[in-house]
Each structure stands twice: as structure tokens, then as C-alpha cells.
N, C-alpha and C positions, 0 to 999 in steps of 0.2 A: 696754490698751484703754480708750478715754475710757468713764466712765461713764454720760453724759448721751447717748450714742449709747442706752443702753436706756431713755431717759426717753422718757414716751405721755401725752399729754393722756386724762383722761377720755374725750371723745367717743370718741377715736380706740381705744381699749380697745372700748369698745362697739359701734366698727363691725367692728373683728375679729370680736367674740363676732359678731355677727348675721351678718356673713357666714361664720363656722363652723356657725350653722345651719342657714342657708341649707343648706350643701355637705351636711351631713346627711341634711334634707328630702329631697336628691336623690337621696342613693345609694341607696336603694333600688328607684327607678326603673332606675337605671344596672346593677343588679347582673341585675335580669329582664332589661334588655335585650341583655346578653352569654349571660343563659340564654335568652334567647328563640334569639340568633343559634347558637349554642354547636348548639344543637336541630335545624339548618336541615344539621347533615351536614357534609362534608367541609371541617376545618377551613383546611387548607392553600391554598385557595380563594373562602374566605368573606371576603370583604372586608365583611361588616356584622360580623362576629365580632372580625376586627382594629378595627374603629374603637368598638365598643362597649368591646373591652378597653382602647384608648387614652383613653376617655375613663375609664373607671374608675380606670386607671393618674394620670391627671392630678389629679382629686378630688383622691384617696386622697394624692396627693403635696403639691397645696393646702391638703390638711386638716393635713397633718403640718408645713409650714410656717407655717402659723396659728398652729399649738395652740404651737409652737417660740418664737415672735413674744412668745404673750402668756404662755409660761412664763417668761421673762427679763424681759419690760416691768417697769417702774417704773411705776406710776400717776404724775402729777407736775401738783401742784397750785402753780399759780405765784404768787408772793409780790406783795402789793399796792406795790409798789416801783417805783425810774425804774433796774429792771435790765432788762436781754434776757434771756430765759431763754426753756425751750419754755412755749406756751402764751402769749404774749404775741405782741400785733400791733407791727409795729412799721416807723414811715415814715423812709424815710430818703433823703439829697440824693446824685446823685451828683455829685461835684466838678469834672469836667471839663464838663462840659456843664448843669448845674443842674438835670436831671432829677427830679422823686423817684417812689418807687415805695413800695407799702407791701403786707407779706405776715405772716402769722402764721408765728411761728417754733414746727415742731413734731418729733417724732422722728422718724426716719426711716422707719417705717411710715405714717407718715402723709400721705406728701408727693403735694400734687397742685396743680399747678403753675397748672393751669385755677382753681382756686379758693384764689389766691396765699398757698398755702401750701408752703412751703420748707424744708426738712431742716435742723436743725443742725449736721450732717455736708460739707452744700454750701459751696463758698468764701464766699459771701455768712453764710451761716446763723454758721457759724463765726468768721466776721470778728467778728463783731455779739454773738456771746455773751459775758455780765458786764460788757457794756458800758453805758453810760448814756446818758442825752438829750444832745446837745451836742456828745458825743466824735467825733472822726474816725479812723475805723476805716480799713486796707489791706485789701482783698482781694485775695487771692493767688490768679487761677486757672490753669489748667494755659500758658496761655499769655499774659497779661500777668497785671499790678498795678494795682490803681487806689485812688482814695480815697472815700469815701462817709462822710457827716455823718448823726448822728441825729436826726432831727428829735423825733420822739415817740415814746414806748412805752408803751402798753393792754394791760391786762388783758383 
């Protein structure tokens, strides 16, 4: 197993934690309201008792995913260098068409695409790790190959 797949930016550590308490906050709401429904009599019937226990069931299943997430994470604080690593922005050209794009490379709990950040794990993300300013990198995805130049790489 690549190691750097367990690699987490600070931030992104922190936003687990907050959304673990987040889901905390709530189960206690959640647990009244499967005993509220639980109360209401004939279980085999109760459709507010099934979706109170589905959402219990889901929490409780988010929470243990979470907690799973930030027992393996790595913290990873990234080096003031012209590497790619997680936690570094990084713009790069594509070569058939001159395009560039630019996303922070981060762990793979992280990833949210809306706010161009991108998995280490993804064929791009991958291509581009240990690599330098300058370099031209292949991404390999499931269905072609291409080329992409580094333009620049931020802290």
C-alpha cells in the first residue's frame, strides 16, 4: 500500500475532527427520536421507527469511518521546496491543447473537486507527485494517456 495515500493536510485533520462532532452533537437527538418512534406501538408498521433507526444506523456508521480515517492519517506538513507533495498548490499546462489548470494536491479524504482540490491517488494527482517545476509528467487514466508540464508549485 502507497503510503502517502494516508498522508492529510492539517486543515483537512481538523475538518474530520469537527465533523466527528458535529455527528456527536447529534446523536443524541437521533437516539430520542427512534425512542420517541420505538413508543408510537407496532413496530412492523412504523415507518417513523424504521427511518429514525436508519438514520441512527448511518451516524453511527459515519462516525466509525471518521474515527477509522483519522486513526491511520498522517498529519503532513509539506516542505518549502519545488516538490509536489500533499498540501502543495500546484499549476500545471496540458500539452495537447495549452490549457492550464491549478489544484492543491491533497489526501484522499480530502478531496473536493469544487474547491480544486485533488487526491494524490487520482491519475493526475499521481502523475505529479515528487515531481518538480518544469517536468513533464504522463497521466495515465483509465482510458487514455496524456502529457501535462509543471508550471509552478506553492506551499
Amino acid at each position: 500500500m502507497d503510503p502517502h495515500l494516508n498522508q492529510i493536510t492539517k486543515s483537512g485533520y481538523e475538518k474530520i475532527e469537527a465533523e466527528i462532532r458535529d455527528l456527536e452533537d447529534s446523536r443524541p437527538a437521533k437516539i430520542k427520536n427512534l425512542a420517541d418512534a420505538r413508543a408510537l406501538g407496532d413496530l412492523s408498521e412504523n415507518a417513523e421507527y424504521s427511518s429514525a433507526k436508519r438514520d441512527l444506523r448511518h451516524l453511527e456508521s459515519r462516525l466509525r469511518f471518521l474515527r477509522k480515517q483519522l486513526q491511520y492519517a498522517q498529519v503532513y506538513t509539506p516542505s518549502n521546496d519545488d516538490t509536489v507533495e500533499v498540501g502543495k498548490t500546484v499549476t500545471f499546462e496540458f500539452l495537447d491543447d495549452h490549457s492550464t489548470e491549478t489544484y492543491e494536491i491533497v489526501g484522499t479524504p480530502e478531496v473536493d473537486i469544487d474547491h480544486r482540490k485533488i487526491s494524490i491517488a487520482s491519475p493526475i494527482g499521481s502523475a505529479l507527485l515528487n515531481h518538480h517545476s518544469g517536468d513533464i509528467v504522463t497521466v495515465s487514466a483509465p482510458q487514455l494517456s496524456y502529457k501535462i508540464k509543471i508550471v509552478s508549485i506553492r506551499v
